[in-house]
MDAnalysis code that builds the backbone (N, CA, C; Angstrom):
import MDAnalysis as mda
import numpy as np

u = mda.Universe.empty(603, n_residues=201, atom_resindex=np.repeat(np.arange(201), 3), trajectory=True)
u.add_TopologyAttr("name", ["N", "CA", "C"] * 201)
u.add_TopologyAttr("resid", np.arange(1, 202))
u.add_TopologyAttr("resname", ["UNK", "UNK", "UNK", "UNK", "UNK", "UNK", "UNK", "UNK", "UNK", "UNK", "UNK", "UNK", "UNK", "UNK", "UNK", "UNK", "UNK", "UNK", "UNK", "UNK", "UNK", "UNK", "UNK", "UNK", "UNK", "UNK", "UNK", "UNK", "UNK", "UNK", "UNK", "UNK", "UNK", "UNK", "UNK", "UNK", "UNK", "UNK", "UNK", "UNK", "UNK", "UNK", "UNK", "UNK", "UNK", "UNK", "UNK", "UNK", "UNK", "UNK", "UNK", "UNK", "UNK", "UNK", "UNK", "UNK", "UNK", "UNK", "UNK", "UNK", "UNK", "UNK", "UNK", "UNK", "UNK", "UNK", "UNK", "UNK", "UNK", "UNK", "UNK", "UNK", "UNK", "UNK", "UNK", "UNK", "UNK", "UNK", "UNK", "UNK", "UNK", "UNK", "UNK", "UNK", "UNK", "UNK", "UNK", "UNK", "UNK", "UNK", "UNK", "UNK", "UNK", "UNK", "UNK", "UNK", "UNK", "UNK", "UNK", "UNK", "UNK", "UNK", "UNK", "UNK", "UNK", "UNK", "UNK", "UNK", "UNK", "UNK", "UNK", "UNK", "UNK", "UNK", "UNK", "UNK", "UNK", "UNK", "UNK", "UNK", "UNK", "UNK", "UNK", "UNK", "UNK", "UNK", "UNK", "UNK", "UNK", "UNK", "UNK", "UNK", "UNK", "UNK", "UNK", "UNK", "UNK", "UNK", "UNK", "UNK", "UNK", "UNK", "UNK", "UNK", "UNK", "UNK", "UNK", "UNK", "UNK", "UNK", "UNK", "UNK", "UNK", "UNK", "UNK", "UNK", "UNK", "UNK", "UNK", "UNK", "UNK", "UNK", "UNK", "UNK", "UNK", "UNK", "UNK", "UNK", "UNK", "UNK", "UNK", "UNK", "UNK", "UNK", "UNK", "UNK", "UNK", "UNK", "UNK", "UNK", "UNK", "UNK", "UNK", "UNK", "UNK", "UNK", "UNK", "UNK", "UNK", "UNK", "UNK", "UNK", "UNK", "UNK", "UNK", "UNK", "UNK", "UNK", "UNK", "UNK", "UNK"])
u.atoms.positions = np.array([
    [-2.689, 13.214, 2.687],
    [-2.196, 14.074, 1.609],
    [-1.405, 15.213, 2.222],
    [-0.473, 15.535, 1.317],
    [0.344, 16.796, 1.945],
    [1.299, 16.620, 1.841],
    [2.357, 17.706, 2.497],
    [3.873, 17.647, 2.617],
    [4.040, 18.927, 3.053],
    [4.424, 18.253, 4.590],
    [4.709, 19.431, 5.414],
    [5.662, 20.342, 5.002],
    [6.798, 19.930, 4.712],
    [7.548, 20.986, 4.815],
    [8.009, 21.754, 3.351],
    [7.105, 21.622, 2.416],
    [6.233, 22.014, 1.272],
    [5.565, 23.459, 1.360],
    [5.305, 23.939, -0.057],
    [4.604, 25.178, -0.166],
    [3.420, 25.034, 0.656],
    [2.876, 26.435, 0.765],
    [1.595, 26.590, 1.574],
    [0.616, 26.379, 0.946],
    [0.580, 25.627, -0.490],
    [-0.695, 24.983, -1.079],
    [-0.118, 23.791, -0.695],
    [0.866, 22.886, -0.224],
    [0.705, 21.679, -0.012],
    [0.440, 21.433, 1.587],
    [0.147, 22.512, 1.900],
    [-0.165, 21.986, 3.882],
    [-1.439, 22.946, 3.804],
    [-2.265, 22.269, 4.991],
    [-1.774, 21.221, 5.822],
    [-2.089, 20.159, 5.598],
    [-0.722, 19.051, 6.070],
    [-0.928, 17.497, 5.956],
    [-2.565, 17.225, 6.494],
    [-3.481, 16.083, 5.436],
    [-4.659, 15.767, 5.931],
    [-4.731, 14.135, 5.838],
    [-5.534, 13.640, 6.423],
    [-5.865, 12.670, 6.096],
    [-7.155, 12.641, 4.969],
    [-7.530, 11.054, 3.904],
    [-8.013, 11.405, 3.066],
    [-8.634, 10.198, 3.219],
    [-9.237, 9.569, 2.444],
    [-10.347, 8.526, 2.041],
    [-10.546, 8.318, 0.639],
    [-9.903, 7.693, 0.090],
    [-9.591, 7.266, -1.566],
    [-10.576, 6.159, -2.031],
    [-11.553, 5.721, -2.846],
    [-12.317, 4.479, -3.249],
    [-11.101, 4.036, -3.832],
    [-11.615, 2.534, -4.077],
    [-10.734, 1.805, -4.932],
    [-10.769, 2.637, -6.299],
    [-9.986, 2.272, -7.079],
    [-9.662, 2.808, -8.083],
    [-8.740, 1.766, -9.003],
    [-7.975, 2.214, -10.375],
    [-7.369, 1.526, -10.725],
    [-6.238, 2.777, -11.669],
    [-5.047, 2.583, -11.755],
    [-3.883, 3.363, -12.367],
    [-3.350, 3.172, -13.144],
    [-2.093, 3.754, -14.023],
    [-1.795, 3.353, -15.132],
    [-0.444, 2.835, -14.595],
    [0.560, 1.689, -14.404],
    [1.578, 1.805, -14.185],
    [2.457, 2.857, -14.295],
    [2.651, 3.179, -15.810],
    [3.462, 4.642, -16.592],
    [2.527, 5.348, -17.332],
    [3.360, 6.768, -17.304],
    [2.257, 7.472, -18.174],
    [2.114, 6.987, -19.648],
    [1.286, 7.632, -20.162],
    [0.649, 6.714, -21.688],
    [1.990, 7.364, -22.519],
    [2.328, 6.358, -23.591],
    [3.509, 6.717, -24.569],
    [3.538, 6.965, -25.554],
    [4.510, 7.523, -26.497],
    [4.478, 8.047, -27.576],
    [3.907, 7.263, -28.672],
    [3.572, 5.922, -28.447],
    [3.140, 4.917, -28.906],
    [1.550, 4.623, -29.051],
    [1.259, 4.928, -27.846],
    [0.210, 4.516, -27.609],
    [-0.764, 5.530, -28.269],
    [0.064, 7.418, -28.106],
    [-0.822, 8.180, -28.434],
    [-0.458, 8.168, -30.167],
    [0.131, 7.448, -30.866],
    [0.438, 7.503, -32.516],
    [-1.142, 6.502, -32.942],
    [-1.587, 5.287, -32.083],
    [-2.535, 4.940, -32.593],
    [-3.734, 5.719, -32.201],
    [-3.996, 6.535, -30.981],
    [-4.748, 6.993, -30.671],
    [-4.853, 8.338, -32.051],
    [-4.264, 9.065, -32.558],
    [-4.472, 9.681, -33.784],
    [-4.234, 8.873, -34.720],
    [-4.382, 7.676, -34.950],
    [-4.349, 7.398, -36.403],
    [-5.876, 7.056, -36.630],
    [-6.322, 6.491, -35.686],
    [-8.065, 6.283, -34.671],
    [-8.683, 7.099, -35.062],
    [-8.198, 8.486, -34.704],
    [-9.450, 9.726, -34.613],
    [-8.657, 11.305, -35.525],
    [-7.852, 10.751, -35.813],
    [-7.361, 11.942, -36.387],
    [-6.820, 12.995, -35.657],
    [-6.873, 12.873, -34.553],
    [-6.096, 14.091, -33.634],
    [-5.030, 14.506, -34.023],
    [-4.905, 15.580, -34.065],
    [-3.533, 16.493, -34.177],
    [-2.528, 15.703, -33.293],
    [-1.420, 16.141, -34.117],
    [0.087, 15.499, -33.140],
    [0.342, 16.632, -32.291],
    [1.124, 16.399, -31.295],
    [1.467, 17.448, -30.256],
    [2.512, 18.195, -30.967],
    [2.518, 19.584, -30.032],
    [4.012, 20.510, -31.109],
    [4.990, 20.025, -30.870],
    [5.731, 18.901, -30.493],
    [6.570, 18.435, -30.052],
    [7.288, 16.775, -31.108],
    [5.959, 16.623, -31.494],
    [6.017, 15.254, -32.396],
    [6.803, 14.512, -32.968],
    [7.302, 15.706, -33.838],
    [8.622, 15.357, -35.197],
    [10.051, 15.732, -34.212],
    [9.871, 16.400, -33.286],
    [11.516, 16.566, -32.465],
    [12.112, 15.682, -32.171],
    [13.604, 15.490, -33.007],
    [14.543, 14.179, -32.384],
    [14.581, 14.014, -30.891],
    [14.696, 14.803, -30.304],
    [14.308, 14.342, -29.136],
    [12.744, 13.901, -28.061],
    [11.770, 13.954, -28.952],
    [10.543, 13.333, -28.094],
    [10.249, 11.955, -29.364],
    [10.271, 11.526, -29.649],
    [10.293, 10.666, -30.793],
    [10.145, 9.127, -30.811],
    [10.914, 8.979, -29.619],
    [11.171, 7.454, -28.839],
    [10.067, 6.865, -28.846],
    [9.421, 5.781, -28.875],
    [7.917, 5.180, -28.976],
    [7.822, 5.119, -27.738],
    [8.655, 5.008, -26.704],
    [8.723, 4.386, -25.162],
    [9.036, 5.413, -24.365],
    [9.343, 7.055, -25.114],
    [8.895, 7.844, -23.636],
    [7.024, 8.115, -23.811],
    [7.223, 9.250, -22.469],
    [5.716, 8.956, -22.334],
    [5.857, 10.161, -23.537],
    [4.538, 10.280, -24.009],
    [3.874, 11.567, -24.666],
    [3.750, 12.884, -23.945],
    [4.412, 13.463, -24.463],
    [4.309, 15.113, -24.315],
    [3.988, 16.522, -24.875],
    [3.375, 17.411, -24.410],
    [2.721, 18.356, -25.280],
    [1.467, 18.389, -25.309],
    [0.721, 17.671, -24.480],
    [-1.064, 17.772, -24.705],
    [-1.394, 18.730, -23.709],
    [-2.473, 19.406, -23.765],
    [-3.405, 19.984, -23.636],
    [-3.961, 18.991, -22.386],
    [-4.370, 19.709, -21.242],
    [-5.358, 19.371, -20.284],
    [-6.555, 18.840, -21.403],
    [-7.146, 19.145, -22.167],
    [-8.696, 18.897, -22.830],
    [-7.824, 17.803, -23.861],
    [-6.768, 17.837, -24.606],
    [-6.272, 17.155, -25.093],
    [-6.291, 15.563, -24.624],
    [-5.615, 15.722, -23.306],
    [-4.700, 14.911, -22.730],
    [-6.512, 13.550, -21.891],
    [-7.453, 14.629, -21.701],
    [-9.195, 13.854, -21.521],
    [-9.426, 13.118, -22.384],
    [-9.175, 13.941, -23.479],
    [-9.851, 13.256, -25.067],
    [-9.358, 12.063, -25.307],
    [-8.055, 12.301, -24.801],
    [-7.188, 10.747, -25.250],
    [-7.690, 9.502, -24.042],
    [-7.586, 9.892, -23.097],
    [-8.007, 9.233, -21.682],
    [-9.316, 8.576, -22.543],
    [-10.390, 9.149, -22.564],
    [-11.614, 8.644, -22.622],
    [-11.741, 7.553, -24.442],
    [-10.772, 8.238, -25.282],
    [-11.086, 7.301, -25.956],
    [-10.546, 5.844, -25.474],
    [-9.116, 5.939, -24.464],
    [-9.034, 4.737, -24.546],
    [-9.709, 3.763, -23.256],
    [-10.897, 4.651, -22.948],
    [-11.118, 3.656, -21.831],
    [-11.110, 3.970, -20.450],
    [-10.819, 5.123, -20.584],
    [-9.737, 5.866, -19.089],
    [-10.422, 7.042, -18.954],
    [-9.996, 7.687, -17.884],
    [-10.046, 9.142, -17.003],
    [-9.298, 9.431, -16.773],
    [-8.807, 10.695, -16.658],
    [-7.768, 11.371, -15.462],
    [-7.890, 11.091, -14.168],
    [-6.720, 10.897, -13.381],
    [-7.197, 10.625, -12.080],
    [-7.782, 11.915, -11.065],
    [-7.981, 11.844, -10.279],
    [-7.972, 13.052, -9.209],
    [-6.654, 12.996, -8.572],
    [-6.408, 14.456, -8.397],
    [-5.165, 14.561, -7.733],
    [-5.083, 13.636, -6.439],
    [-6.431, 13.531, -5.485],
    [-6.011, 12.728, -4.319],
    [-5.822, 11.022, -4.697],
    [-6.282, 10.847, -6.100],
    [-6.155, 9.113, -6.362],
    [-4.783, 9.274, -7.042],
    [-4.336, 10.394, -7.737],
    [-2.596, 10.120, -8.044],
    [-1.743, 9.978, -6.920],
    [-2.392, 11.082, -6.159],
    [-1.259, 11.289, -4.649],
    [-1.314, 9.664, -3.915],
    [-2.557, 8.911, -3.558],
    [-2.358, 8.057, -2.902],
    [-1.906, 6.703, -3.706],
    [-1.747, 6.581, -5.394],
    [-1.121, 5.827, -5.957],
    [0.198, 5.870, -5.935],
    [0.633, 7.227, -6.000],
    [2.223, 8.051, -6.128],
    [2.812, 7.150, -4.844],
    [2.226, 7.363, -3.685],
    [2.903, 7.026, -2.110],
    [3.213, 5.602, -2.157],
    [2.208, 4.560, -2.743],
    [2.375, 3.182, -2.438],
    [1.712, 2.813, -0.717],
    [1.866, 3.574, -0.403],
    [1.536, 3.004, 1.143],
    [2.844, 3.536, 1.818],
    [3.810, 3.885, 1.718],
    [4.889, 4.990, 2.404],
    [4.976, 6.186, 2.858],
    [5.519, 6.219, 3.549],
    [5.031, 7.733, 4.067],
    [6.809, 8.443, 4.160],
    [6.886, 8.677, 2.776],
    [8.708, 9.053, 2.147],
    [8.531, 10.432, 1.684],
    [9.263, 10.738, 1.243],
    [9.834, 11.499, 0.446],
    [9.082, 11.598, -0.867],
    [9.442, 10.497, -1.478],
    [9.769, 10.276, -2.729],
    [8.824, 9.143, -2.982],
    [8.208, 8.878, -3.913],
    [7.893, 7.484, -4.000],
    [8.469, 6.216, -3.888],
    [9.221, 5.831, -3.912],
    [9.846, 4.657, -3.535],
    [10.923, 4.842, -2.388],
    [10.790, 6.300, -1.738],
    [11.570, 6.247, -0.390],
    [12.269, 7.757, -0.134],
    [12.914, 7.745, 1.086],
    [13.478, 8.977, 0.972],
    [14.994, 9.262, 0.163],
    [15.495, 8.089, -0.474],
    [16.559, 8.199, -1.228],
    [16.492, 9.171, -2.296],
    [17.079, 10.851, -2.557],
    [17.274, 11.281, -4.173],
    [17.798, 10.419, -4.877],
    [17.678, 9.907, -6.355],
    [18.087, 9.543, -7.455],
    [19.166, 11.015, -7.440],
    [20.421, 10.388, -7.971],
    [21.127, 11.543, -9.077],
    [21.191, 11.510, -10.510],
    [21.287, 12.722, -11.061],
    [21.037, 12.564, -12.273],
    [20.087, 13.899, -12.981],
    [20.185, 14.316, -13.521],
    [19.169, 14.874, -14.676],
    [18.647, 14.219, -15.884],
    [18.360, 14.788, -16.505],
    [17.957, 14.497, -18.081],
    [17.981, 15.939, -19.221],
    [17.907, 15.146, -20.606],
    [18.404, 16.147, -21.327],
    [16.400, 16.030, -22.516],
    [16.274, 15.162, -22.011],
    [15.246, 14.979, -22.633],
    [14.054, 13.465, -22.015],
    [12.802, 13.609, -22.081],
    [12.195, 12.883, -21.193],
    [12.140, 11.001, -21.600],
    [13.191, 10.808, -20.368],
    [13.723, 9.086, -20.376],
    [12.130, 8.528, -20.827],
    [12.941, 7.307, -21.257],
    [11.762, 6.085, -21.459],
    [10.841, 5.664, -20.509],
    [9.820, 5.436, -20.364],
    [8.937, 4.812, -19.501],
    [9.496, 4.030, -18.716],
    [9.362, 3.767, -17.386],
    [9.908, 2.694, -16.639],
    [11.306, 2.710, -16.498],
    [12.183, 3.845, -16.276],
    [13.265, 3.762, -16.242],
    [13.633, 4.562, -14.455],
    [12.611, 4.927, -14.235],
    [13.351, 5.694, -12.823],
    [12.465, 4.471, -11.763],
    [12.909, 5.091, -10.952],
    [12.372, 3.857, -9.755],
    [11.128, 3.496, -9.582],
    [10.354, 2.353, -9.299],
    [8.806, 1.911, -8.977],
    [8.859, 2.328, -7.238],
    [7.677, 2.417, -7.255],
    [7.217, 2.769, -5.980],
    [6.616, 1.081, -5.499],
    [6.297, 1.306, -4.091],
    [5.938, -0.477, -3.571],
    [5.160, -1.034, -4.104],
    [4.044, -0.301, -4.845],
    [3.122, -1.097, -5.842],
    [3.260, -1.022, -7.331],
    [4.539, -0.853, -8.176],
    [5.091, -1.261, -8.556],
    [5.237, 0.455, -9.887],
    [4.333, 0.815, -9.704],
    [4.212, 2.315, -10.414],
    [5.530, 3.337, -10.619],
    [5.889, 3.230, -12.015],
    [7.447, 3.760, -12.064],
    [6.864, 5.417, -13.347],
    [8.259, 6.419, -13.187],
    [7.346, 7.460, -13.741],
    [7.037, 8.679, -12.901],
    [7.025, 8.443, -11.412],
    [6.138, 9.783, -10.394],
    [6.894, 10.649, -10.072],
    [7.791, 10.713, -10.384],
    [9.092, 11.683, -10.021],
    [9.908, 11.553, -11.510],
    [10.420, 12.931, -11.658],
    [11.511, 12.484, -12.441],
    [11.485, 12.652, -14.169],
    [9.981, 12.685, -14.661],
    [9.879, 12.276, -16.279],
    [8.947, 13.742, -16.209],
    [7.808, 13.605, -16.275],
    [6.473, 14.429, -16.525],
    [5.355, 14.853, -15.696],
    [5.474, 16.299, -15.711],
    [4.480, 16.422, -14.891],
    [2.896, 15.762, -15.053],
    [2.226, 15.401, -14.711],
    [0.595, 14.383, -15.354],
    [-0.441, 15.165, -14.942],
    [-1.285, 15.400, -15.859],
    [-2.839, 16.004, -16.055],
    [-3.051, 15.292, -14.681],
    [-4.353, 15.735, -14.163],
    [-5.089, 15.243, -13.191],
    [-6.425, 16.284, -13.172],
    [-7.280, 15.368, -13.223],
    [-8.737, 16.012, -13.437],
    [-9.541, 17.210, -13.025],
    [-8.499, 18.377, -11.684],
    [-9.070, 18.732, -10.518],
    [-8.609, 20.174, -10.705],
    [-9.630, 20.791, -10.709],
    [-9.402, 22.457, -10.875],
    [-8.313, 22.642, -9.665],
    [-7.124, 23.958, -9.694],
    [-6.314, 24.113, -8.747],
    [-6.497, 25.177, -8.278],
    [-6.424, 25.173, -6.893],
    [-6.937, 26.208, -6.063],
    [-5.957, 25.877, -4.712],
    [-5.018, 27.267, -4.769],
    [-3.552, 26.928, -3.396],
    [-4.000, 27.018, -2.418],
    [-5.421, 27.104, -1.700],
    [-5.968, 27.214, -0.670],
    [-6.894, 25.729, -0.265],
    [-7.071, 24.882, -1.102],
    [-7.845, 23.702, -1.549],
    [-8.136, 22.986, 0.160],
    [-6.531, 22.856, 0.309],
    [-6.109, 21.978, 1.794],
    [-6.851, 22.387, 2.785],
    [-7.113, 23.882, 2.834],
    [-7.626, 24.249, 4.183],
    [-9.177, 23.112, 4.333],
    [-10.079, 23.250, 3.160],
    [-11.043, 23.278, 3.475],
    [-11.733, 21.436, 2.368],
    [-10.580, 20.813, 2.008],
    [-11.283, 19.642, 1.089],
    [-11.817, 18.676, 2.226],
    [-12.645, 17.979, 1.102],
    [-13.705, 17.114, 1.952],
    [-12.626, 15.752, 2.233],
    [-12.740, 15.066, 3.394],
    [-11.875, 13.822, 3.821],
    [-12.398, 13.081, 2.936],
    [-12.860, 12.635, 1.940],
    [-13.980, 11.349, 1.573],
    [-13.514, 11.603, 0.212],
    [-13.127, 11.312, -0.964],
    [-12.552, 11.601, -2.776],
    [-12.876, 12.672, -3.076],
    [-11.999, 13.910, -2.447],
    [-12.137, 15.159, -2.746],
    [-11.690, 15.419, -4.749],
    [-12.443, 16.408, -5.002],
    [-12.437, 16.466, -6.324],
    [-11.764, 17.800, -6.858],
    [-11.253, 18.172, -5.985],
    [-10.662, 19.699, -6.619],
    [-11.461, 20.590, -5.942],
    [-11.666, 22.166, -6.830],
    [-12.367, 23.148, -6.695],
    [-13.144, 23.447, -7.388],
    [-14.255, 23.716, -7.557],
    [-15.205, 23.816, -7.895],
    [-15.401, 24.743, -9.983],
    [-14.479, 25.446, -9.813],
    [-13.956, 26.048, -10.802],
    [-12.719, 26.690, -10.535],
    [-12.028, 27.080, -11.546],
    [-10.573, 27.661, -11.564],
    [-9.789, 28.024, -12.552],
    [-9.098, 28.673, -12.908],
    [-8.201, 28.733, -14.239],
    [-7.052, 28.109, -14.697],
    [-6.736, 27.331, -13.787],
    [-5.675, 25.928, -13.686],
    [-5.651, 24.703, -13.199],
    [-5.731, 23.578, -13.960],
    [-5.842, 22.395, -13.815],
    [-4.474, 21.899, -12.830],
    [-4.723, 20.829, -11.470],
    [-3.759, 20.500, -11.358],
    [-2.750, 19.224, -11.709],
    [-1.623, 19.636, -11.585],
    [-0.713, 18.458, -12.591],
    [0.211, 17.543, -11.024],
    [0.241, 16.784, -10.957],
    [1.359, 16.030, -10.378],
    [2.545, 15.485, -11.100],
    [3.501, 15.121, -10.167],
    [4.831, 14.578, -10.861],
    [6.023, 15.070, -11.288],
    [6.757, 15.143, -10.363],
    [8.310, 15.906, -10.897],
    [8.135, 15.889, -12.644],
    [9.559, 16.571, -13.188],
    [9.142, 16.864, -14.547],
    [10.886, 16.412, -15.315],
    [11.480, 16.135, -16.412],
    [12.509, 15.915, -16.830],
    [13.112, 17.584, -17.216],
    [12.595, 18.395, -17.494],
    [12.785, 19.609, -17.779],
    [13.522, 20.550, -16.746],
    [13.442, 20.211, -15.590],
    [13.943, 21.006, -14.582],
    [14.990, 20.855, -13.864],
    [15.641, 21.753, -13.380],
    [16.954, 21.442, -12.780],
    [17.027, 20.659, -12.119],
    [16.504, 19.746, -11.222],
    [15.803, 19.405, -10.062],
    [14.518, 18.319, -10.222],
    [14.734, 17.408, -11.374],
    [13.609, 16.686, -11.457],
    [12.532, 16.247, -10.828],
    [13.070, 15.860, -9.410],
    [12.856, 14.804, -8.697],
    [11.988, 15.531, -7.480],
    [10.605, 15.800, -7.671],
    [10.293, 16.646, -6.629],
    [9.363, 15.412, -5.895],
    [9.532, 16.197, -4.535],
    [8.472, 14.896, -3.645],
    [7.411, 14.818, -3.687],
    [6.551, 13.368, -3.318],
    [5.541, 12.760, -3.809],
    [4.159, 13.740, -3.521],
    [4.342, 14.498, -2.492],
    [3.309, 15.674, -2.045],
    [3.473, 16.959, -2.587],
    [4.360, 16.936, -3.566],
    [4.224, 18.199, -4.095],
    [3.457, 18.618, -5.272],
    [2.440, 19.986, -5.368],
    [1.356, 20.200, -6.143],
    [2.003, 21.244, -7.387],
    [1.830, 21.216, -8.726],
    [1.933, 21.991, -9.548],
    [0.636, 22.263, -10.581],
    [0.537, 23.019, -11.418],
    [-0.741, 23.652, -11.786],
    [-0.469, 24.328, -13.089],
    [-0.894, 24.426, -14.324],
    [-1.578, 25.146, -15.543],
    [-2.253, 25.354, -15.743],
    [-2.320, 26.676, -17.229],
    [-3.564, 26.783, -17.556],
    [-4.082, 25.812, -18.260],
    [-5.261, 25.537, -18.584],
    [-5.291, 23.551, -19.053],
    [-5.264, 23.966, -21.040],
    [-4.965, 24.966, -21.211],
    [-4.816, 25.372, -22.923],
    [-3.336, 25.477, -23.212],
    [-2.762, 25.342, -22.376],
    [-1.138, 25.565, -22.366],
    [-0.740, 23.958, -22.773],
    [0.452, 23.810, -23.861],
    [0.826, 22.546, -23.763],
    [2.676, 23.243, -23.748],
    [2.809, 22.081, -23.018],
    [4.492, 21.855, -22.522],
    [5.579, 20.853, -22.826],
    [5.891, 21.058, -23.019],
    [7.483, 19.625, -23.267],
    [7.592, 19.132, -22.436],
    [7.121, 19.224, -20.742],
    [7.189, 18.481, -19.849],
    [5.727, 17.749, -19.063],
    [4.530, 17.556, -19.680],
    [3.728, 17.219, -19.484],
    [2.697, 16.553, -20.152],
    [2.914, 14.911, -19.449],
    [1.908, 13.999, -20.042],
    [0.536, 13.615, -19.438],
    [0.438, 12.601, -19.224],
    [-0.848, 12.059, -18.823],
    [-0.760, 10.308, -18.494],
    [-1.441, 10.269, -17.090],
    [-1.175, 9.191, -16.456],
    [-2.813, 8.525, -16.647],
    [-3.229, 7.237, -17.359],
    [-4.609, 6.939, -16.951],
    [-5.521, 6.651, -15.643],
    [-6.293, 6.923, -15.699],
    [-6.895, 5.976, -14.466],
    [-8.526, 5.692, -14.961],
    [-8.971, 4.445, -13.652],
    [-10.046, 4.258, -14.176],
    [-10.874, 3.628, -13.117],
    [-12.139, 3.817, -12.807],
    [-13.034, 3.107, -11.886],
    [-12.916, 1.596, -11.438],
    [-12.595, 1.094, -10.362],
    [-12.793, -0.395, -10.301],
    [-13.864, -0.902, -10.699],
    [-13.288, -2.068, -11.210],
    [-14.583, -2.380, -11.567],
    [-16.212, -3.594, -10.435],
])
């Protein structure tokens, strides 16, 4: 985990120890979360009715860290831990970027469809580029010095959840696969969805 030449919450580079696990290819979509409230009644995100988030096939945006659980667990799922996104994000590369050190050019004006920016070697498209993604793990910019090598879980408590994943919102989408970002988990954004994950079985 890491990225050296990254903020001083992303160093120092460590080695880690991940269990099996299992991921979502793309983050969950505007689709997926319309049945998930028709299910349980959940509120739509503030974002819902905007011609531009609307698409059934981008991902969903606007949830809530506690939001973004609720939905996870009804369908089956968890948030991942930041170290099981980070070592899904990589593929087994040791790049830049998920699928390499090549930048994509390009921006966006609003967050592309699922599966439209590049897959990484195990086939996971989405990690750069669209939405930043919930991840289960209190954030703490000091974390690196001291996490356990073995499925580190975050910090113990904190006032910001951390998020992975470049974002469509920013000048600069495309941030690298080791880079850490963070909210308060009551804050919802136009640039942040939610990626599933789930225990092997």
């Amino acid at each position: 985990m890491g990225w050296p030449a990254g903020q001083p919450c992303e160093r120092p580079r460590h080695l880690v120890w991940v269990d099996t696990f299992k991921i979502a290819r793309t983050p969950a979509t505007n689709a997926e979360f319309a049945a998930y409230a028709q299910a349980t009644g959940a509120p739509a995100p503030p974002f819902w009715r905007d011609p531009a988030f609307v698409d059934p096939r981008q991902p969903v945006v606007g949830l809530s860290w506690a939001e973004a659980l609720a939905f996870a667990q009804w369908s089956g799922a968890r948030l991942p831990t930041e170290a099981e996104w980070e070592k899904a994000a990589r593929g087994g590369l040791e790049a830049r970027y998920p699928w390499g050190d090549e930048r994509p050019s390009g921006t966006f004006t609003r967050p592309p469809r699922v599966g439209e920016t590049p897959p990484n070697a195990l086939g996971l498209t989405d990690l750069s580029g669209v939405c930043h993604e919930w991840c289960a793990d209190w954030f703490d910019d000091r974390y690196y010095d001291a996490s356990p090598d073995r499925n580190p879980r975050g910090a113990a408590t904190g006032t910001r959840r951390v998020s992975r994943g470049g974002a469509w919102r920013h000048a600069d989408p495309w941030s690298a696969v080791g880079h850490r970002s963070s909210l308060p988990p009551h804050l919802r954004y136009s640039d942040y969805g939610v990626r599933f994950a789930r225990d092997a079985d």
